[in-house]
Backbone as ProteinMPNN parsed JSONL, in Angstrom:
{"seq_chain_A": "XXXXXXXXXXXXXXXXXXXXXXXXXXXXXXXXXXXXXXXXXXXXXXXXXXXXXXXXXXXXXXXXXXXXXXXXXXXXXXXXXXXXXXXXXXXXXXXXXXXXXXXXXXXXXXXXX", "coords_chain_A": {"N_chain_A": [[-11.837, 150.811, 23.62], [-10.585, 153.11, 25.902], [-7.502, 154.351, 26.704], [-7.252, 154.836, 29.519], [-9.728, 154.067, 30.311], [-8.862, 150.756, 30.547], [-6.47, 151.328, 32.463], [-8.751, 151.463, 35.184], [-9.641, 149.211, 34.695], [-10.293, 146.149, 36.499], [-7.618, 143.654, 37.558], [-6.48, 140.819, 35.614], [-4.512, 139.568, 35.959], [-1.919, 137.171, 36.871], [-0.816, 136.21, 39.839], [2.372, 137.421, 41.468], [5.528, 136.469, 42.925], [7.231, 138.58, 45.047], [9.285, 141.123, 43.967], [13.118, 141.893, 44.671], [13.747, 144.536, 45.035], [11.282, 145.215, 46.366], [10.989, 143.171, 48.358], [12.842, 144.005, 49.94], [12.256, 146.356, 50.574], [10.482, 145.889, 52.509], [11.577, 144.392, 54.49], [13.22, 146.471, 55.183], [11.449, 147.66, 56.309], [10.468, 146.393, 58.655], [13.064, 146.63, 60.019], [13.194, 149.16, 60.725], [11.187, 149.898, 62.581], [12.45, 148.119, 64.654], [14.967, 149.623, 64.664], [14.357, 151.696, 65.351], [13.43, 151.519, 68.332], [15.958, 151.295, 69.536], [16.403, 153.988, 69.11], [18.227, 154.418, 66.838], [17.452, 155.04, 64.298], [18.044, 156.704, 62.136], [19.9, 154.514, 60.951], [20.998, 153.606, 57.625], [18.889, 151.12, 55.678], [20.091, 148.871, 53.637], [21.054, 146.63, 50.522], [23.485, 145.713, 51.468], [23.987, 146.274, 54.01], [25.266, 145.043, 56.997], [23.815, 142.974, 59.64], [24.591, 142.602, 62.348], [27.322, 144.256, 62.738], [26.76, 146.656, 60.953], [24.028, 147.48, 61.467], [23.947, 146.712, 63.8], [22.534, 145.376, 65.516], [21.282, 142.582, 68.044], [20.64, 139.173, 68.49], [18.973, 139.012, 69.975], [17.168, 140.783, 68.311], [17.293, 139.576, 65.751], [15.813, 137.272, 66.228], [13.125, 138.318, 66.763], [12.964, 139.403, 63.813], [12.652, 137.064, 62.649], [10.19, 136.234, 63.645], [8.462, 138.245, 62.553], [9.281, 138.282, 59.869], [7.873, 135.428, 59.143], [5.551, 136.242, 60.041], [4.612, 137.694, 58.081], [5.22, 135.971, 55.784], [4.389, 133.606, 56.063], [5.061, 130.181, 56.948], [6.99, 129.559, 54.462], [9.23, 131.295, 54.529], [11.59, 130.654, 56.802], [13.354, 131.387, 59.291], [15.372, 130.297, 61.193], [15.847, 128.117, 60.079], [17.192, 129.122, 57.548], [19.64, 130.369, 58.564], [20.683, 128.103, 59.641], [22.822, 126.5, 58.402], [25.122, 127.724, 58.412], [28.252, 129.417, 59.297], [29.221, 130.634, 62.171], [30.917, 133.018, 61.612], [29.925, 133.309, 58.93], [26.85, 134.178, 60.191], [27.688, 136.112, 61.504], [28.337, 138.324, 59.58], [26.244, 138.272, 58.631], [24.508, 139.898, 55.829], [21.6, 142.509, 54.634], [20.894, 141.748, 51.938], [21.377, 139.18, 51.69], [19.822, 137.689, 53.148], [17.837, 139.055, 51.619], [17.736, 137.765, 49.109], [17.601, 135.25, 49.814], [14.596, 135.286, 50.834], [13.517, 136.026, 48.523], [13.717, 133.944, 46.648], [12.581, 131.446, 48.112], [10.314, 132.602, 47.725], [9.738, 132.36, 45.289], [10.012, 129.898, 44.681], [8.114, 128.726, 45.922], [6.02, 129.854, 44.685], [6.602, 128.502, 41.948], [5.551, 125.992, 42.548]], "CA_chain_A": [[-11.586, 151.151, 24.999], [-9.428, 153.861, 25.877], [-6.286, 153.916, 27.622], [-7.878, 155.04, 30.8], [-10.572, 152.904, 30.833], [-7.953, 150.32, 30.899], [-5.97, 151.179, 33.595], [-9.301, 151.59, 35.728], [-10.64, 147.756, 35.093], [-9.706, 145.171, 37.568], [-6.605, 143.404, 36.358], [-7.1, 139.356, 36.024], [-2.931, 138.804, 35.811], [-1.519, 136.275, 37.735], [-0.176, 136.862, 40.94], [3.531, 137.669, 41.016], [6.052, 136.523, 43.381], [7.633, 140.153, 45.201], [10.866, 141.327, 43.656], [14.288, 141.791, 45.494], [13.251, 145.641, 45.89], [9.903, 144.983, 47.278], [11.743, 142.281, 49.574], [13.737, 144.987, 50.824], [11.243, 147.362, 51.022], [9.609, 145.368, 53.408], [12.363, 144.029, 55.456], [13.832, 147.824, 55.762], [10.589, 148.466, 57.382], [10.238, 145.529, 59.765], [14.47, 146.623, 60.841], [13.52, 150.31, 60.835], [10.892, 149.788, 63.577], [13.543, 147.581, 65.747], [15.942, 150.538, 65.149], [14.014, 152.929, 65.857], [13.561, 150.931, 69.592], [17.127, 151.835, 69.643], [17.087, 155.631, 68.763], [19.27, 154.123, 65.764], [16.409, 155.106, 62.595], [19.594, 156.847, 61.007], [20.804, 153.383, 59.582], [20.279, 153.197, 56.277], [19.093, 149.724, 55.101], [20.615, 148.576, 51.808], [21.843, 145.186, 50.644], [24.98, 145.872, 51.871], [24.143, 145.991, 55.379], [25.297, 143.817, 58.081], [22.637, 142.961, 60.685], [25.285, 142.967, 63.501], [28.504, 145.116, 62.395], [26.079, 148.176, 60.458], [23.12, 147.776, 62.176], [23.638, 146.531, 65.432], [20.977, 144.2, 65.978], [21.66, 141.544, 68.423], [20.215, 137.967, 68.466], [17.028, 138.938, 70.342], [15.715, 141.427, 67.16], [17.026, 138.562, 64.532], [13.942, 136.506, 66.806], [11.555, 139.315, 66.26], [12.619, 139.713, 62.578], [11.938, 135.669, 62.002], [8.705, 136.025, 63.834], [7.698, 139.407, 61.511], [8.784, 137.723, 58.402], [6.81, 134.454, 59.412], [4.118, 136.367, 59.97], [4.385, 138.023, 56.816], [5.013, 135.74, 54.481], [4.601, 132.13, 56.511], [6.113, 128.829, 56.988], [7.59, 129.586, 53.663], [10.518, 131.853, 55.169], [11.975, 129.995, 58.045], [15.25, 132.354, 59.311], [16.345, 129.258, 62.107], [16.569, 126.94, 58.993], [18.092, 129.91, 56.785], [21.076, 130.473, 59.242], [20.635, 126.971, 60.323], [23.377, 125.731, 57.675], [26.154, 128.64, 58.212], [29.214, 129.019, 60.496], [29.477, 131.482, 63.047], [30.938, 134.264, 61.151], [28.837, 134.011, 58.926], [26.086, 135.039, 60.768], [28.083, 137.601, 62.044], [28.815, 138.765, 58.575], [24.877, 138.323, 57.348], [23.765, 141.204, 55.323], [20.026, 142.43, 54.055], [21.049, 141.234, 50.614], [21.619, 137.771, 51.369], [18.396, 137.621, 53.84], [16.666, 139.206, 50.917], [17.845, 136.708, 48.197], [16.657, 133.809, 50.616], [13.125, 135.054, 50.674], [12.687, 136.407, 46.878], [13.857, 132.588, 46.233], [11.82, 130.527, 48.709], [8.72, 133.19, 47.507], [9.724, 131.999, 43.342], [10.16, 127.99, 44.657], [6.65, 128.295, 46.562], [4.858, 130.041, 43.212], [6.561, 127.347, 40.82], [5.496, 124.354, 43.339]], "C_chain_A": [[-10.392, 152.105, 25.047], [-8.607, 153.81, 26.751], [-6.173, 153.857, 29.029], [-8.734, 154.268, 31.35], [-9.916, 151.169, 31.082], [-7.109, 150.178, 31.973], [-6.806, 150.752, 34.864], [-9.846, 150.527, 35.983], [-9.709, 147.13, 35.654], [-8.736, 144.421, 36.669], [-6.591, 141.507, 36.578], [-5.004, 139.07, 35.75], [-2.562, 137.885, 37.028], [-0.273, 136.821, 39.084], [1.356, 136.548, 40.915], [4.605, 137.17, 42.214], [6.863, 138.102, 43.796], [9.198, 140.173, 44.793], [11.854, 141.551, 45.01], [13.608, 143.555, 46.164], [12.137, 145.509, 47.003], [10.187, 143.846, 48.23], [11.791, 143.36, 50.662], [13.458, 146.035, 51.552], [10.555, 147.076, 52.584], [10.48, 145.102, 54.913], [12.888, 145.669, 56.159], [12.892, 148.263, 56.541], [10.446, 147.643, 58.544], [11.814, 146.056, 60.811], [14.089, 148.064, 61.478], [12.948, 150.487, 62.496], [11.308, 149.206, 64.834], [14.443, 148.416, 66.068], [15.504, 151.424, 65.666], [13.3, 152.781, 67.988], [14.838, 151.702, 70.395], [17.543, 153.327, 69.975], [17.982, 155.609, 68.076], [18.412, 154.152, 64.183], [17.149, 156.32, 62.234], [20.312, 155.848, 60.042], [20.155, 153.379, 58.502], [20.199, 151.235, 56.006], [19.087, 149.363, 54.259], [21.183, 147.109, 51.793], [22.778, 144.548, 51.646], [25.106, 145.251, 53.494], [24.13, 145.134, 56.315], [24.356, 144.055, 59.302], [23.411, 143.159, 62.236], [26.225, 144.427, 63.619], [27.392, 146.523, 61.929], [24.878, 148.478, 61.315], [22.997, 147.805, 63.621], [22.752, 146.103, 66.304], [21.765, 142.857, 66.678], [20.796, 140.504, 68.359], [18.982, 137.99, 69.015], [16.304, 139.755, 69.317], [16.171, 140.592, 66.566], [15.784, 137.958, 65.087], [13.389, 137.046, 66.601], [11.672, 139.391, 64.844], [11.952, 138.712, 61.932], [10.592, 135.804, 62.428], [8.162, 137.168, 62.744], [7.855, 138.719, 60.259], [7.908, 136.461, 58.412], [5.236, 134.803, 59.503], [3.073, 136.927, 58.695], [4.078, 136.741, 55.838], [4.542, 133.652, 54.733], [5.469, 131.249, 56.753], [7.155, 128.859, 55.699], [9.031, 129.85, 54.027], [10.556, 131.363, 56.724], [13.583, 130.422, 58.293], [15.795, 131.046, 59.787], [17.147, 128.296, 60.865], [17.751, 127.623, 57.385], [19.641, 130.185, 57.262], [21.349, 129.125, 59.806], [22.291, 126.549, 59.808], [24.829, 126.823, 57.71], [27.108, 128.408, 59.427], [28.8, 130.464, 61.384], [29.811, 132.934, 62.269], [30.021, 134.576, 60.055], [27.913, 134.387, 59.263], [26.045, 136.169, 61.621], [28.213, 139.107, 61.056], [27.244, 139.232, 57.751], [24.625, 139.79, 56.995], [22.369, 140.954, 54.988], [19.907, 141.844, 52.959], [20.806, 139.542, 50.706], [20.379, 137.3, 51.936], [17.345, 137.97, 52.529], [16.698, 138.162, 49.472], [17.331, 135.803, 48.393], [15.211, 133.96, 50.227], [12.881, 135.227, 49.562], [12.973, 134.278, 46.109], [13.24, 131.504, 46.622], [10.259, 131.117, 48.208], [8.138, 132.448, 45.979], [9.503, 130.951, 43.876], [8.597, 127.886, 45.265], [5.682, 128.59, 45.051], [4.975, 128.834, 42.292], [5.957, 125.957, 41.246], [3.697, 124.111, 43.005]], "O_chain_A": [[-9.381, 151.942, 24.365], [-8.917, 153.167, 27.754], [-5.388, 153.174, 29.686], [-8.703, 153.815, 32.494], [-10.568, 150.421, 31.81], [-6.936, 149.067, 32.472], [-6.281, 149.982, 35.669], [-10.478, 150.365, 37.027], [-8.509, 147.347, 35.487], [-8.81, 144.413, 35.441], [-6.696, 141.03, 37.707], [-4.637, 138.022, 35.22], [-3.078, 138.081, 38.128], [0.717, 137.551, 39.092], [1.693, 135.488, 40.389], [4.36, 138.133, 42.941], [7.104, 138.819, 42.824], [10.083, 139.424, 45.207], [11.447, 141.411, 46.163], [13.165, 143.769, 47.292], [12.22, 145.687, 48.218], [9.259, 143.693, 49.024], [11.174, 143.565, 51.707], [13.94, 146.541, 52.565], [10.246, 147.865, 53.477], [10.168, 145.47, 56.045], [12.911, 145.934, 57.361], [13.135, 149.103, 57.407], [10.277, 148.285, 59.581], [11.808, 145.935, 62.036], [14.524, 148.306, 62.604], [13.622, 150.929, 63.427], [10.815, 149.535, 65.913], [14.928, 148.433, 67.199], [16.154, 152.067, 66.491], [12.875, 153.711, 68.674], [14.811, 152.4, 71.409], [18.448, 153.788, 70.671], [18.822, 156.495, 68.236], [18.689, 153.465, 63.2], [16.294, 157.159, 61.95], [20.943, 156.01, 58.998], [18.945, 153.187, 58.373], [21.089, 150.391, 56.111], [17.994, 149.362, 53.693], [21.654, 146.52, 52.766], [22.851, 143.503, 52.291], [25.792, 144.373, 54.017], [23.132, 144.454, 56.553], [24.185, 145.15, 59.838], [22.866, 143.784, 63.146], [25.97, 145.399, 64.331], [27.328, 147.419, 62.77], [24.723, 149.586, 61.828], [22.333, 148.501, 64.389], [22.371, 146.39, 67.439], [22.632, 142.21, 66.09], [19.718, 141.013, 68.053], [18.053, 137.24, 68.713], [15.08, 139.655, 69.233], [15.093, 140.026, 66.386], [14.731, 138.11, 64.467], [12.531, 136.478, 65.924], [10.57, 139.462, 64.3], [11.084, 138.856, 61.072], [9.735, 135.497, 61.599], [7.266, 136.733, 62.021], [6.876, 138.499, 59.545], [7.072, 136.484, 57.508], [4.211, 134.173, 59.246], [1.886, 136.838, 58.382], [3.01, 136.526, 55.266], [4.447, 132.769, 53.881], [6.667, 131.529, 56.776], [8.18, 128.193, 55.849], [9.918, 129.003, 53.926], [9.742, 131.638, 57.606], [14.613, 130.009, 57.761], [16.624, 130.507, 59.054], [18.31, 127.923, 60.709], [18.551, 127.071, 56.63], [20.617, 130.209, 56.511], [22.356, 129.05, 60.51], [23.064, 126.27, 60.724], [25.642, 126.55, 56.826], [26.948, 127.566, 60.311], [27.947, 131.226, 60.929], [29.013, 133.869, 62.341], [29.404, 135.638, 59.979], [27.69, 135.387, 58.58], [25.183, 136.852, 62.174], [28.209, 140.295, 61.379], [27.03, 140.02, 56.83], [24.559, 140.699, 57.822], [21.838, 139.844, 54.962], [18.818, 141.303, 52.767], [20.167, 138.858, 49.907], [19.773, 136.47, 51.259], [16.283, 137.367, 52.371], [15.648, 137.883, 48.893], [16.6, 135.267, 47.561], [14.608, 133.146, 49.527], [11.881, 134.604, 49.208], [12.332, 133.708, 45.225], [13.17, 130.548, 45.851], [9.243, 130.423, 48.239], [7.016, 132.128, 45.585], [8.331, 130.706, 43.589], [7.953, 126.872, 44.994], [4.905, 127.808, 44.504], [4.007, 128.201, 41.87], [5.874, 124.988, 40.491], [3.135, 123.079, 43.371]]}, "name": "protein", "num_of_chains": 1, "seq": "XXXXXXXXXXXXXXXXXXXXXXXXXXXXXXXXXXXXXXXXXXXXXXXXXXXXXXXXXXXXXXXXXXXXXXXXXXXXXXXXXXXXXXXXXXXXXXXXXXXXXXXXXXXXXXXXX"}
């Protein structure tokens, strides 16, 4: 078989939990379309970024982002119970990084279960 014909057959590997990029990927697009509500699809979204302080998302798009990732990925990612356990600043402080660590970790604990 040649190397081509290879790439071209269906691939029987086991399905993969999505990396931190491909998290991010995803989430940057669910924020971009909230910013771009705004007339704010200039923010860049990177780890880094705070959902209040960089972005400027108030408490009614975090509700639309839990319902988009819920709808994405299910009961698995649950934001209320993700910020459930924090203080105040932090969730003033949350960045995409730490949102995206949550889900690449609840996505690994659902594959290993």
């Amino acid at each position: 078989m040649t190397v081509s014909e290879q790439t071209t057959e269906p691939t029987t590997e086991r399905h993969h939990p999505p990396t931190e990029q491909e998290v991010l990927g995803v989430i940057a697009g669910m924020l971009a379309a909230v910013l771009d509500e705004y007339g704010l699809d200039d923010s860049e979204v990177t780890m880094d970024a705070r959902f209040t302080e960089d972005l400027e998302l108030e408490s009614i798009d975090l509700v639309t982002l839990a319902g988009q990732l819920r709808e994405r990925w299910g009961d698995r990612i649950n934001f209320a119970e993700f910020i459930a356990g924090m203080e105040l600043d932090e969730i003033i402080a949350l960045t995409v990084g730490r949102l995206v660590g949550y889900v690449v970790d609840r996505l690994q604990s659902a594959e290993r279960s």
